[in-house]
C-alpha positions in Angstrom: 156.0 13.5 71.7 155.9 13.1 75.7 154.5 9.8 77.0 151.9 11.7 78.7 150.4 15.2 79.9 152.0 15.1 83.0 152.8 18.8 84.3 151.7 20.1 80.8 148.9 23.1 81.0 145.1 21.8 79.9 142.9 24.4 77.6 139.6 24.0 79.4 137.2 26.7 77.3 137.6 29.7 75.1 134.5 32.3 75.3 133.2 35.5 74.9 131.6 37.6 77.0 130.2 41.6 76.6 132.4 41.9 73.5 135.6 40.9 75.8 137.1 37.3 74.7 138.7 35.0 77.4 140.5 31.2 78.3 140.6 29.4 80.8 143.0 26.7 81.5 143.9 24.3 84.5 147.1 24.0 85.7 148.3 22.0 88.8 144.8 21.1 89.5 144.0 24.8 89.5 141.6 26.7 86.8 142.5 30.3 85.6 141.5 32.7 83.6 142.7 35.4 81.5 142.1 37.7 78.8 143.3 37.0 75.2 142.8 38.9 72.0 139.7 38.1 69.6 141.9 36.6 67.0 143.3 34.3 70.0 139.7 33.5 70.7 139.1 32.0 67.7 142.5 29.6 67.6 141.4 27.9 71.1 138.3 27.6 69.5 139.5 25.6 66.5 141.7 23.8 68.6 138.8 22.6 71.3 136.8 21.5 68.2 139.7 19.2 67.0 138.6 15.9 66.6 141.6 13.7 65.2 140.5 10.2 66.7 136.9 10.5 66.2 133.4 12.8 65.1 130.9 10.6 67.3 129.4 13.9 69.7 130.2 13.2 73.7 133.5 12.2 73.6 135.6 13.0 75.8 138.9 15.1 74.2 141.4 16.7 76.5 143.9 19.5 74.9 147.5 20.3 76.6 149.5 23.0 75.4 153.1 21.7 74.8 154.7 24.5 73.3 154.7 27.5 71.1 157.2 29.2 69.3 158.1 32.3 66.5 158.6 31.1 62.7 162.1 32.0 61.7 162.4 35.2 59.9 158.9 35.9 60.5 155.8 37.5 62.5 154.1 34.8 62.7 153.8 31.7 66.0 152.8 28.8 66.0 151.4 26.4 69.1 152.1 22.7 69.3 149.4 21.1 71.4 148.5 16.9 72.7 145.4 16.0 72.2 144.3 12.9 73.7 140.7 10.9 73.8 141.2 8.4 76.4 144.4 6.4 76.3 145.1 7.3 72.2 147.6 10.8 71.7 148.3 12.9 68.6 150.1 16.2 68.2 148.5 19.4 66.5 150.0 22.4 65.4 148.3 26.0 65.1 149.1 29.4 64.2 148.7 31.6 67.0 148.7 35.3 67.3 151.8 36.8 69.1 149.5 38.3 72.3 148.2 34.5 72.9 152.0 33.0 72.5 153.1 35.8 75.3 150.2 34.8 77.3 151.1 30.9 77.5 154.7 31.0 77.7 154.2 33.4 80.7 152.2 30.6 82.3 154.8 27.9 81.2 157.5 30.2 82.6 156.0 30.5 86.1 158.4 29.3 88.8 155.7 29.6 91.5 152.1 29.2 90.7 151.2 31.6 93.6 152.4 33.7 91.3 148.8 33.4 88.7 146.9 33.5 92.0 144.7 36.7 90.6 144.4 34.5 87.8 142.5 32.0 89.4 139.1 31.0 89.5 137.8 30.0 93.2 135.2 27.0 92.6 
């Protein structure tokens, strides 16, 4: 596991909204938004409620993805993401529908990230 986040794409929140779900995630000190399927919804749910370190309510978790991936001789993906709570780090792994895998390897991917600028929500 990496030493830190650094560089690494931050799940913010997962919601829904008129029937129509959505993430939004910070990347380069910018937040976006995009559209992912109910199924992926409910995955970035789970994985905002985990709590590895610690139940007590108000703490502070932060969630990076650090991967995803297609099971071998399957239809099925699975995401690998760093969770943190201050300065203590664990790894999770999720199965992820394939429209959400797209969706964050297209981020990863980016070369420019002018290129997500429709993407972005203006604060």
């Amino acid at each position: 596991m990496r030493d830190n986040h650094d560089g690494m794409m931050e799940f913010i929140n997962a919601f829904e909204k008129d029937g129509h779900y959505f993430a939004i995630v910070e990347l380069e000190s910018k937040k976006f938004q995009f559209g992912v399927s109910r199924a992926g919804y409910r995955v970035l749910k789970r994985v905002l409620q985990a709590r590895p370190f610690d139940q007590m309510p108000g703490l502070k978790y932060r969630y990076f993805y650090s991967g995803s991936q297609k099971i071998a001789l399957t239809e099925h993906y699975s995401m690998q993401v760093r969770i943190e709570l201050y300065q203590d780090a664990t790894q999770g792994q999720f199965d992820i529908p394939k429209d959400l895998h797209a969706n964050l390897l297209w981020f990863r991917r980016l070369e420019n990230i002018e290129d997500a600028t429709y993407l972005e929500i203006k604060s």
